[in-house]
N, C-alpha and C positions, 0 to 999 in steps of 0.2 A: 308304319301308319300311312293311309291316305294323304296325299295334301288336300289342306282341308278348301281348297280350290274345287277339286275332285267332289268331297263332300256337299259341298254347297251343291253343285252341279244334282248329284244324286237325289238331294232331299224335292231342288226343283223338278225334278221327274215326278217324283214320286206323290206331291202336292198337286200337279197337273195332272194324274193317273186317278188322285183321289175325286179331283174337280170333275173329271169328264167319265169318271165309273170306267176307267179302262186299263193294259197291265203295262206294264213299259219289259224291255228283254232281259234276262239273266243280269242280276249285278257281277256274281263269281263268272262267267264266262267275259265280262267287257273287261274283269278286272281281278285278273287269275290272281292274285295276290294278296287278293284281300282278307283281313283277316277277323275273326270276333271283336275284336276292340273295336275294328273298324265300323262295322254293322252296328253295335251300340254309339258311335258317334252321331252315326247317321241318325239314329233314330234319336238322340237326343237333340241334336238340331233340330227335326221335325216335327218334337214336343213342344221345343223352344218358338217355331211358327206360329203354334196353334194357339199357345200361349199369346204371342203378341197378337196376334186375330181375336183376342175375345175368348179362346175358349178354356175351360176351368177345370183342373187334372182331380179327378173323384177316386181312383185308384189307379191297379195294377190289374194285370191279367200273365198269371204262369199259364204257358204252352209245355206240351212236349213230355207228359210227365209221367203220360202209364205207356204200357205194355203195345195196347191196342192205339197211341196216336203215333207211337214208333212205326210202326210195322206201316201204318196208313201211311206215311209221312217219308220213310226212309233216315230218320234224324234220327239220333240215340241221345241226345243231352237235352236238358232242359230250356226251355228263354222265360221270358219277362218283354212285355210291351203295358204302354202306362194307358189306360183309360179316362177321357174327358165325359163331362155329364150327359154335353148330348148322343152320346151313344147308349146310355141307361134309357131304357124302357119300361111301362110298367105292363102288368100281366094282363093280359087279356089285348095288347095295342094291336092296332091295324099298321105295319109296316111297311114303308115302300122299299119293293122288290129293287129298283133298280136305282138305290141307295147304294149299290154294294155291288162289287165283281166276284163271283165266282162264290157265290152263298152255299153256307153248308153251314150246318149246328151240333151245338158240341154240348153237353150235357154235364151239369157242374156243381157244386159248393162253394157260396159266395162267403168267404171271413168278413166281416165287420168290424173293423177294429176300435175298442175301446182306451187301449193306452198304445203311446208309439211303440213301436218293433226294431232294435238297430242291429246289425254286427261287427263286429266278428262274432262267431261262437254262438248265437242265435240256435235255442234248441226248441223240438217241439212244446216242451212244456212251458217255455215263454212265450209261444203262439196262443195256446190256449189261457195263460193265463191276461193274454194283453185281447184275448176277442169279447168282443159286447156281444156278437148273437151269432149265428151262423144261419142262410138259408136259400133254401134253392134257388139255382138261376141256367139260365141257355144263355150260350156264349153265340153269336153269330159273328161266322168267319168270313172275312173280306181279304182277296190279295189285291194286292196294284204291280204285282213281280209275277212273268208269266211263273207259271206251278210245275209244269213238268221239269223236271232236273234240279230243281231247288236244293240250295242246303242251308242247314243251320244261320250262313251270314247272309243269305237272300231273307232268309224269314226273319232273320233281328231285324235287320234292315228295315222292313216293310210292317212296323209294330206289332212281329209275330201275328199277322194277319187278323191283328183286332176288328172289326166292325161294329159291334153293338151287344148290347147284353140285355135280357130281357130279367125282372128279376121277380120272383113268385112264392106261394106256398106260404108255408110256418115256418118265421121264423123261432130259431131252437138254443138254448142256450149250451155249450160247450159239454158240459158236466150232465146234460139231463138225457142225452143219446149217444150209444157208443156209433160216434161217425163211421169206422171202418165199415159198416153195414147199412149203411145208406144207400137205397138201392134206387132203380128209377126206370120207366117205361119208357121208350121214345115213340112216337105215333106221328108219321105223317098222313094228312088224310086219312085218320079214321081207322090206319093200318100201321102193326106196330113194324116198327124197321131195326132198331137197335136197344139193346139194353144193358145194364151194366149196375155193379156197386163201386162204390167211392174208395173202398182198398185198393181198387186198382193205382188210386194214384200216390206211388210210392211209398205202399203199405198203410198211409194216412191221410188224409187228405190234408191234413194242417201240416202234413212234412214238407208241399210246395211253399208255405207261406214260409217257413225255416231257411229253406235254401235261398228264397227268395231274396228276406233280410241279410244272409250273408252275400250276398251277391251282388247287392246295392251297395253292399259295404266297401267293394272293390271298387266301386265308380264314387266312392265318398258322399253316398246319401244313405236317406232310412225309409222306413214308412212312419204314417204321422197316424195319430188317432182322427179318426172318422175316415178312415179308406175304405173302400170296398176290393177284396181281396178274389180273384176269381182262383182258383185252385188249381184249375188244370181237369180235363174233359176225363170221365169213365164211359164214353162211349168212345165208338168210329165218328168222325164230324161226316154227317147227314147232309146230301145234297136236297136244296129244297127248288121251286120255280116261283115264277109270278102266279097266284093263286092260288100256292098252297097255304094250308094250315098246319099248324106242328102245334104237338099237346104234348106234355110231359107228365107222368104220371109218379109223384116223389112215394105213395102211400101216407104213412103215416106224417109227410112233411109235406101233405098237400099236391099240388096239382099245378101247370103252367101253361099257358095257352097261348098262341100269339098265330096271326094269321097275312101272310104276303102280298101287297097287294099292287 
């Protein structure tokens, strides 16, 4: 492990990267040694910050999880970074562009939880049975770690590149739509760019919330009822600019709109 000297140092970058919308160098090239655990310290001190600042932890967000964010990405394993309120947006908001370094949107299934989630041993069928509702959302991804060369403990690191979530549509109750086929348009400007169904994320979309709970379990925490649970993207994440607009087209779960500004 890091000393946590080192860590401190880290999460200070990275709180300063967040403040000024800018990326700070590779953590694995300053710090060839580093390992997963590491990266999760980091980010857990940096929750730990936001925390004492006032700000209030509303969920989680699984990265990492299909086919198409591998391949994007170069990463083969999953992560988890934890989400504060004010990064929840509602549908239809005018967001500022330059809130955020390196903006791209990812296309998703938010879980809702109604009863906690813990592991070990965490199966899909206690995901669905602890969800209150399930419904669409756009994840917007922010780095503060520059991107080219990245791996897996740069991107823990840097709360698997959380930025903001916009959250939209109907929501659906677990049992009244077979999820794997939840499908979705992506449209910048009025032109569709990527699309995708939700099988893609590891054959179910409630199998991220699974892995997730067992995974917390290694760090000795859970999820609690009333999180908001982001699943993990079924599209490429979508570069967007200052003045675009991004529309998301769920069909039958509705519609989500959010525009750059």
């Amino acid at each position: 492990m890091l000393d946590h000297t080192v860590i401190e140092k880290i999460v200070d970058e990275l709180v300063a990267a967040g403040l000024t919308r800018s990326t700070v160098p590779l953590l694995t090239t300053r710090h060839p040694g580093m390992t997963v655990d590491d990266a999760y310290a980091v980010q857990s001190l940096w929750k730990e910050r936001g925390i004492a600042a006032g700000r209030r932890l509303v969920g989680h967000k699984i990265g990492l999880t299909s086919k198409v964010m591998q391949v994007a990405t170069g990463i083969t394993e999953p992560d988890y970074g934890v989400i504060f309120a004010d990064e929840v947006y509602e549908n239809g908001a005018s967001i500022r562009f330059d809130s955020f370094s390196n903006v791209r949107i990812e296309v998703e299934l938010a879980f809702v939880l109604g009863k906690p989630l813990s592991g070990p041993n965490c199966t899909l069928f206690d995901v669905l049975d602890a969800t209150d509702y399930v419904v669409p959302a756009l994840e917007i991804l922010s780095s503060r770690i520059e991107m080219p060369g990245r791996t897996i403990v740069d991107t823990i690191s840097d709360n698997a590149a959380m930025g903001g979530m916009v959250l939209g549509g109907i929501p659906v109750k677990v049992g009244d739509i077979d999820l794997r086929w939840v499908s979705a348009l992506l449209y910048r400007n009025q032109t569709i760019e990527e699309s995708g169904v939700a099988a893609a994320v590891l054959n179910h979309p409630a199998a991220g919330v699974f892995w997730l709970a067992n995974k917390l379990a290694q760090h000795g925490t859970s999820l609690e009822a009333g999180e908001i649970i982001l699943a993990g993207s079924f599209t490429r994440p979508m570069w967007v600019q200052q003045g675009d607009t991004v529309h998301a087209d769920y069909g039958p779960l509705g519609a989500i709109t959010c525009r750059f500004e």
